[in-house]
C-alpha positions as CSV (number, residue, x, y, z in Angstrom):
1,X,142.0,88.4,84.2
2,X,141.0,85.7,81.8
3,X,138.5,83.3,81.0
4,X,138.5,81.0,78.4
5,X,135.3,78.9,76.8
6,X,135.9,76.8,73.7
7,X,133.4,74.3,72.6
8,X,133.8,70.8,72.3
9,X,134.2,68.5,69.2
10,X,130.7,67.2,70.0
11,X,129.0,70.8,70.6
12,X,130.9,72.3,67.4
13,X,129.2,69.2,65.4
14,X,125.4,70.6,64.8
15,X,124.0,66.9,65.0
16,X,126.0,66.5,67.9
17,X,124.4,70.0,69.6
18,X,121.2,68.3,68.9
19,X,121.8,64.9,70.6
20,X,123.4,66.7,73.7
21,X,120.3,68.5,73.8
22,X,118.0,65.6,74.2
23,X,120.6,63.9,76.4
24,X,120.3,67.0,79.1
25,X,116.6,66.9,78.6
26,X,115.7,63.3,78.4
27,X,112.1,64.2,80.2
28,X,110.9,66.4,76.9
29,X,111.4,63.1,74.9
30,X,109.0,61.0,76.8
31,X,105.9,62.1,75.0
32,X,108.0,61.1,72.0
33,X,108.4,57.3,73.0
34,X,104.9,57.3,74.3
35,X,103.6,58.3,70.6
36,X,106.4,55.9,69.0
37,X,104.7,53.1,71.2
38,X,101.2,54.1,70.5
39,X,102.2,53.8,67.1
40,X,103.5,50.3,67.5
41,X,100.6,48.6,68.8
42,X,97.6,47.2,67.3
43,X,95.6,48.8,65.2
44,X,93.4,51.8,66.5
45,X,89.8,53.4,65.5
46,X,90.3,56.2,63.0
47,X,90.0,58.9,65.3
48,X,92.2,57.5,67.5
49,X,94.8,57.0,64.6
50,X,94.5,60.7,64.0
51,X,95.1,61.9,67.0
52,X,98.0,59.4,67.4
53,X,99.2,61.4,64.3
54,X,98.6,64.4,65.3
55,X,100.1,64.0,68.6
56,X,103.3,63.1,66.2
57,X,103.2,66.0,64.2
58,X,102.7,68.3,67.3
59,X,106.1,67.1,68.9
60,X,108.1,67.0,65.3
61,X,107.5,70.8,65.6
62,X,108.9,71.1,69.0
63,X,111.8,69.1,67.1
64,X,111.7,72.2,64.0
65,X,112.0,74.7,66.4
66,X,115.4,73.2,68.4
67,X,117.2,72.8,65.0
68,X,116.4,76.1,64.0
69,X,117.5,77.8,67.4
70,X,120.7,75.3,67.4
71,X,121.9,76.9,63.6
72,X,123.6,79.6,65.1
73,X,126.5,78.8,68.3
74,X,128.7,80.7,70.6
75,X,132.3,78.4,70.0
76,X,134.2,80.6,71.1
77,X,134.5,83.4,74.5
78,X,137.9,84.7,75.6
79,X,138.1,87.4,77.9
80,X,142.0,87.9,77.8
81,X,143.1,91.1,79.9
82,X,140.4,94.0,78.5
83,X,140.0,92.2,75.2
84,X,136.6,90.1,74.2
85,X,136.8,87.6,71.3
86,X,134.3,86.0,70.4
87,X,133.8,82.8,67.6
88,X,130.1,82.3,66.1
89,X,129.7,78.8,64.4
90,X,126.7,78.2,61.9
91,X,126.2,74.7,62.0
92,X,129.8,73.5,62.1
93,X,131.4,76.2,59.9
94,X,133.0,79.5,61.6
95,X,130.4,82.2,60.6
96,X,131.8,85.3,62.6
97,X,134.6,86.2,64.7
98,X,134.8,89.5,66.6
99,X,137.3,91.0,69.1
100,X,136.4,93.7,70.9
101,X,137.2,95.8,74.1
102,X,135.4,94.3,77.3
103,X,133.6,97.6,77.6
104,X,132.0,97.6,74.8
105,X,130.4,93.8,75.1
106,X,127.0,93.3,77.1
107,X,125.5,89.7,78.0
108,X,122.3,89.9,78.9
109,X,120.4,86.8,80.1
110,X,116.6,86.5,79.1
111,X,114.1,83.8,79.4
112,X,112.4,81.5,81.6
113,X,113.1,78.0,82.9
114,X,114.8,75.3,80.5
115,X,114.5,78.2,77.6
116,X,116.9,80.6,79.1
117,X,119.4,82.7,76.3
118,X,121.9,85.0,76.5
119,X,122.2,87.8,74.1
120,X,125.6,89.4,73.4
121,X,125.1,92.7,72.8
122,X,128.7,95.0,70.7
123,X,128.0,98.7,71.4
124,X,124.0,98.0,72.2
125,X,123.7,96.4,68.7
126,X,123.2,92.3,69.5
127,X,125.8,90.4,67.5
128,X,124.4,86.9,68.7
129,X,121.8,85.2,71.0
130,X,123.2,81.3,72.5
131,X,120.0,79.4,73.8
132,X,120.6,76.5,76.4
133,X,121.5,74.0,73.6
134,X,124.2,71.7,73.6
135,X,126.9,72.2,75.9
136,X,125.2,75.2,76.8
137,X,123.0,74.3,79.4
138,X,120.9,77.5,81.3
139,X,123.5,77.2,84.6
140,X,126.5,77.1,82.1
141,X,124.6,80.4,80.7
142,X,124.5,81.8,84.1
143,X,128.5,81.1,84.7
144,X,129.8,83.0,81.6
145,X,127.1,85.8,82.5
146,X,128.7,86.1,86.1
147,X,132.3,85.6,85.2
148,X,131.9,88.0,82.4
149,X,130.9,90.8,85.0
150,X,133.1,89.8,87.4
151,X,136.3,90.4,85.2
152,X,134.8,93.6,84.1
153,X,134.1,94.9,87.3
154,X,137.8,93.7,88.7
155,X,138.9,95.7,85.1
156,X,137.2,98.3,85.9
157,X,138.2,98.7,89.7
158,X,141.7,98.6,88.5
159,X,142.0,100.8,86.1
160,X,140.5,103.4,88.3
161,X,142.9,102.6,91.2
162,X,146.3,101.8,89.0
163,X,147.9,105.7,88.2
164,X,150.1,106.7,90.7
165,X,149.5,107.7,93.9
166,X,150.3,111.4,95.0
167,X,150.7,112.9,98.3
């Protein structure tokens, strides 16, 4: 049983996680070149300048928030036989590594729509939490989550079945 996720030299690049980000969610930018072009044409009332600006510094939050939640990235899952290891990148350094025993690893999936995460819990302590940024996306989410259990539960069937069998 294996399974073997390492990210690519774009999603291991922060900037790069960013820019895939707004690539798979090209709709969220739209206010953004709305307000860009709003911003281009003639001049406006005052009030209509501030809201203009305000509409700006609304969305540049949105913007905060993603490089913030895009810090911290899962590079690296390998389920190889009952063993777990796992690679956490901050930005683009290696921050954490940890190899553990498949039992002892728990991905939950939390979260609603476009903002779904996955937590990775070691022994019920959470060692990381991956949002759907970069190459992440919320069905690529979904994928590690079900091939995850699927290897357990094929680990787990077999080492209850494998001792020998008596008559």
């Amino acid at each position: 049983m294996h399974y073997h996720y390492f990210s690519s030299i774009n999603d291991q690049d922060y900037l790069g996680r960013i820019l895939l980000f707004a690539k798979h969610n090209l709709i969220l930018y739209i206010p953004d070149i709305v307000t860009l072009l709003f911003l281009i044409l003639p001049p406006y009332s005052w009030l209509e300048t501030k809201i203009i600006i305000g509409l700006a510094l609304l969305l540049s939050i949105r913007d905060i928030l993603l490089l913030k939640y895009a810090v911290f990235h899962l590079g690296k899952f390998i389920i190889d036989g009952d063993s777990v290891s796992i690679a956490i990148l901050r930005k683009s350094e290696l921050h954490k590594q940890y190899t553990a025993n498949i039992s002892e690893i728990d991905l939950i999936i939390k979260g609603k729509l476009w903002f779904k995460k996955v937590l990775v819990l070691e022994n019920q302590k959470l060692i990381h939490c991956q949002y759907a940024i970069g190459n992440w996306s919320p069905r690529k989410l979904i994928e590690l989550h079900e091939h995850f259990y699927h290897i357990k539960r094929e680990l787990g069937f077999w080492k209850m079945f494998k001792g020998p069998i008596v008559n």
